[in-house]
N, C-alpha and C positions, 0 to 999 in steps of 0.2 A: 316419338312414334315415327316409326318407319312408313311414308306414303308409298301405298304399292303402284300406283300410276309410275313413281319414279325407279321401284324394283323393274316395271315391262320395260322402262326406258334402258335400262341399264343391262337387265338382260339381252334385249338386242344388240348394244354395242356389243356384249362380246360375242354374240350372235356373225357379225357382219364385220367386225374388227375398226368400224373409223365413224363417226359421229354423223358424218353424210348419208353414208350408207345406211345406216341406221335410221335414220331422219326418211330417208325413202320410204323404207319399209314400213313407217309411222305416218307417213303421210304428214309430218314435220317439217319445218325447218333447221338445219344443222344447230343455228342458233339457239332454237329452242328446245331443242338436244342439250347441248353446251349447258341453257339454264336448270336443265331438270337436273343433271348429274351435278352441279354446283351447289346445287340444291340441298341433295341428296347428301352430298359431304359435309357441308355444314350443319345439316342436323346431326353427323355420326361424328365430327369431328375428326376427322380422316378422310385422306385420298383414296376411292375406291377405282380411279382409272389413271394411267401413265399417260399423258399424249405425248406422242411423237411425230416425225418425219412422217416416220413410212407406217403412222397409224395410231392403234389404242391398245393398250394392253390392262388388265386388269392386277389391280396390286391384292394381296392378300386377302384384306377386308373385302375386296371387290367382289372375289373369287367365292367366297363364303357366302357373299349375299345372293350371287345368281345362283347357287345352288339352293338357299334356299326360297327364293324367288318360283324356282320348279315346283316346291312344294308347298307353297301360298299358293300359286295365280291356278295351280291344278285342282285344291281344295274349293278354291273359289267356284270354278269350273263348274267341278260337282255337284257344289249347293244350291249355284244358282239353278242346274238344270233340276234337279232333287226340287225345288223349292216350286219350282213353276210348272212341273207336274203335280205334287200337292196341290198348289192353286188350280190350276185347269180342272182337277178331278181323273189326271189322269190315269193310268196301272203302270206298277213300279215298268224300268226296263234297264237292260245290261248291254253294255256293246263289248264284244268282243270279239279281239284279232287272233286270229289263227292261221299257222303254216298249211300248204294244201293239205299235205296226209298225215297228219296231227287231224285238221280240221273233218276229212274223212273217216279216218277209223277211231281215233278218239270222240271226239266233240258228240257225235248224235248219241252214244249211247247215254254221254256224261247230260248232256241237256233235258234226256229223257226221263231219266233220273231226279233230276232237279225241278222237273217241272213236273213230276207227282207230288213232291212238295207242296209246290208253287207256282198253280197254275194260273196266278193273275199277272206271271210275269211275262213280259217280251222281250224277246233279242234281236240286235244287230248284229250281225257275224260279216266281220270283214275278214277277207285273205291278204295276210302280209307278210313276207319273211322277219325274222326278227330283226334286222338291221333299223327296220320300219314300225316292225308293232309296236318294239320295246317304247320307243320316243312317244308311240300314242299314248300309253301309262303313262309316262311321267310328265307330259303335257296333259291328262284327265281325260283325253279323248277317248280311251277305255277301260274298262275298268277292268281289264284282265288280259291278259296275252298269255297264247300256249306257245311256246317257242322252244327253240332247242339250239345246242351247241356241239362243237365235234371235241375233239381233247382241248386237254386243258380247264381254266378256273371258268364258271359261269360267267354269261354275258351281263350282270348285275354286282357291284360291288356292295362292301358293307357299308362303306360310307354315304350309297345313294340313298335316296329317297323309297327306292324300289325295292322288294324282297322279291328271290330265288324259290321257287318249291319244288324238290326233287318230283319228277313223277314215276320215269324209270327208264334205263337205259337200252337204246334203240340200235344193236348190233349189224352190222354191214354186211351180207349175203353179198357171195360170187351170185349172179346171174347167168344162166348160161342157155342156148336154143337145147333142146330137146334131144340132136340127133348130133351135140357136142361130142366130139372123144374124150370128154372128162366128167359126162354127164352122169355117171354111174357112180360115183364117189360120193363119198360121205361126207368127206370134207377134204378142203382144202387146202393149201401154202400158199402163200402170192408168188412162189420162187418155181411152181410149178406154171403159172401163166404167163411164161417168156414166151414173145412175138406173136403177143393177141393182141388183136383190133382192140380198143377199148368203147362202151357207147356210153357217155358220162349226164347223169340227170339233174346234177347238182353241180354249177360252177365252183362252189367253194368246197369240193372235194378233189378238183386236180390238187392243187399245192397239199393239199394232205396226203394223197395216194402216193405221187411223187417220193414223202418222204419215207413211208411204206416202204416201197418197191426197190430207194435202194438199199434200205436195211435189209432187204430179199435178193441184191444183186439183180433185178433184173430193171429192163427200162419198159415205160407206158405208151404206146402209142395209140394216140386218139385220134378213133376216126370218127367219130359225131359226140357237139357238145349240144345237149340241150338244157331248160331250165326246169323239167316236168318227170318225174319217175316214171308218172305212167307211159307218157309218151315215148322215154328209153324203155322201155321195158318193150312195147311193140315195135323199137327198131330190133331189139335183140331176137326177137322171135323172128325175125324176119331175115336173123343171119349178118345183121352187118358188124355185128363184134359181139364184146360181153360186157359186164359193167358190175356196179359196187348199188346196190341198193339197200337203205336202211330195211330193220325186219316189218316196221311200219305199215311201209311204203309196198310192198311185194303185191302184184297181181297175180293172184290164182290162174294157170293159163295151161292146158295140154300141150301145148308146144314150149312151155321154158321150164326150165327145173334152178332150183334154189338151192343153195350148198353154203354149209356153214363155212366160215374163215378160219382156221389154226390163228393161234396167236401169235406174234402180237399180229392186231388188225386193228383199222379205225373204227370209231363207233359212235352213233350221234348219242346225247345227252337229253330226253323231253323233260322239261319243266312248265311251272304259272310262272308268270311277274302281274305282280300286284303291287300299290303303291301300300307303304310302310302305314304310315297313320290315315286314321279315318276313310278309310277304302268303302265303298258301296255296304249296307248292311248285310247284303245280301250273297257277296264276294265269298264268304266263308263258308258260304254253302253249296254255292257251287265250285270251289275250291275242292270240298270235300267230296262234292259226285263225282269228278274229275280223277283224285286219286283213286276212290273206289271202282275197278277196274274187276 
C-alpha cells in the first residue's frame, strides 16, 4: 500500500527539484525528506527519484506517481471538505474560477440557471486566468474552471487528471473609435491595418498577432499594453489606437464600432476543466447550464 503522506513528500520534490527545498516547504528536515522517499521506494521496490549534484530528478516510476498523487491528495481534498459540511449541517457549495469576461457574460446567466435547480447551493467565484485556475482543479481547490485558449490543442491533455469541455469559440473583432476611416466596413483584413497604433488587452495576444500580421505583411506597433478588455476598449474610444478583442469581451459603446476579421484571424477557444473521476456531484449540472447558452 502506497502511504500518501510519502506521495505529498514526493510530489514536492519534483515540485522544488532538491530534497532541502522540499523539506522547507514541509516544514521538514532534508533528512526526513531523504527518509520518506526511501521509504517510499522500498515499499515499490524501485527508485522513484535520481539524486545528483546539481539536484533531483524523477525517474519513471516517479513521474507516474506525482501524477497520480494530483489525483489522490485532490480527491482527498474534496471529501474531506464534502464530509465536514455533511457533518456541520452545512448546504452543499462550488468554488469556481473564472476568466474576467468568460466570468461576465457567461457565468451569471449559467449560475442562474443552475440555481433554479438548485437553490441550496452556494458559490465561490474566483477570477483567474487559466495559467492559474486550471492548477486550482487539479489541486481540488475548484471544482470547475471556465477558461479558454488561443490556436492550437487545449490547455488540458488526455493523459491528465483533468477533462477539456468544448463551450464555443470566441472570434477576435478589429475594434475601432467611431470617427475611424475604416469604421464603415463590414469587415476586415489585418493587411488593411498597416501603421495603426495597436491598444492590446490581453498580454498573450502580442506573440499571436505578431504571427497574424506577418502572414498579412504588415508590422504591429503598440502603443498601450493592458491586462483588461474593458479597460482597452476605453483607451480605444478615446483614440489612442485600435485593438483585437475576443467577441465575448466587446463593450457596447456609441463611440467604438466592432468589425469582424477576414481570415485567417486569431480566435480564443471557451471551455470547463473539471477533474476526470469523482468531480463534485454537482459539477455536471452546472457543467450543463454552462453549455446551455
Amino acid at each position: 500500500m502506497i502511504d500518501v503522506q510519502r506521495l505529498r513528500v514526493l510530489k514536492h520534490v519534483a515540485e522544488h527539484g532538491s530534497f532541502s527545498k522540499a523539506a522547507a516547504a514541509l516544514l521538514l528536515t532534508p533528512s526526513a525528506v531523504s527518509q520518506q522517499i526511501s521509504a517510499l521506494e522500498r515499499s515499490l521496490g524501485t527508485a522513484v527519484v535520481e539524486r545528483g549534484a546539481r539536484g533531483t530528478q524523477l525517474t519513471e516510476p516517479g513521474r507516474m506517481l506525482v501524477e497520480t498523487a494530483d489525483v489522490i491528495i485532490a480527491e482527498l481534498a474534496n471529501t474531506q471538505e464534502r464530509i465536514g459540511r455533511l457533518t456541520n449541517g452545512l448546504v452543499d457549495r462550488l468554488t469556481v474560477a473564472t476568466f474576467a469576461s468568460g466570468g461576465q457574460r457567461l457565468l451569471p446567466a449559467a449560475l442562474q440557471r443552475f440555481s433554479q435547480a438548485h437553490p441550496h447551493v452556494e458559490f465561490d467565484v474566483f477570477e483567474f486566468d487559466p495559467q492559474d485556475s486550471i492548477p486550482l482543479v487539479r489541486q481540488g481547490k475548484a471544482d470547475l474552471a471556465l477558461a479558454y485558449h488561443f490556436d492550437g490543442p487545449p490547455p488540458v491533455t488526455q493523459k491528465e487528471s483533468l477533462e477539456w469541455t468544448p463551450i464555443m469559440d470566441d472570434p477576435m473583432w478589429i475594434v475601432l473609435p467611431h470617427h475611424h476611416r475604416l469604421a464603415q466596413k463590414n469587415q476586415l483584413a489585418l493587411s488593411e491595418l498597416k501603421n495603426e497604433r495597436w491598444v492590446q488587452g490581453c498580454v498573450k495576444i502580442n506573440e499571436i498577432l505578431e504571427g497574424y500580421a506577418r502572414l498579412a505583411g504588415i508590422e504591429i506597433h503598440v502603443s498601450c499594453n493592458t491586462t483588461d478588455y474593458t479597460f482597452a476598449q476605453a483607451l480605444i474610444a478615446a483614440g489612442v489606437g485600435i485593438g483585437l478583442v475576443p467577441e465575448v469581451a466587446l463593450t457596447p459603446s456609441k463611440d467604438l464600432v466592432a468589425i469582424p476579421l477576414r481570415q485567417p484571424h486569431p480566435s480564443r477557444y471557451i471551455g470547463v476543466v473539471t477533474r476526470k473521476r469523482r468531480p463534485h456531484p454537482l459539477v455536471k449540472d452546472l457543467l450543463k447550464a454552462i453549455r446551455h447558452r
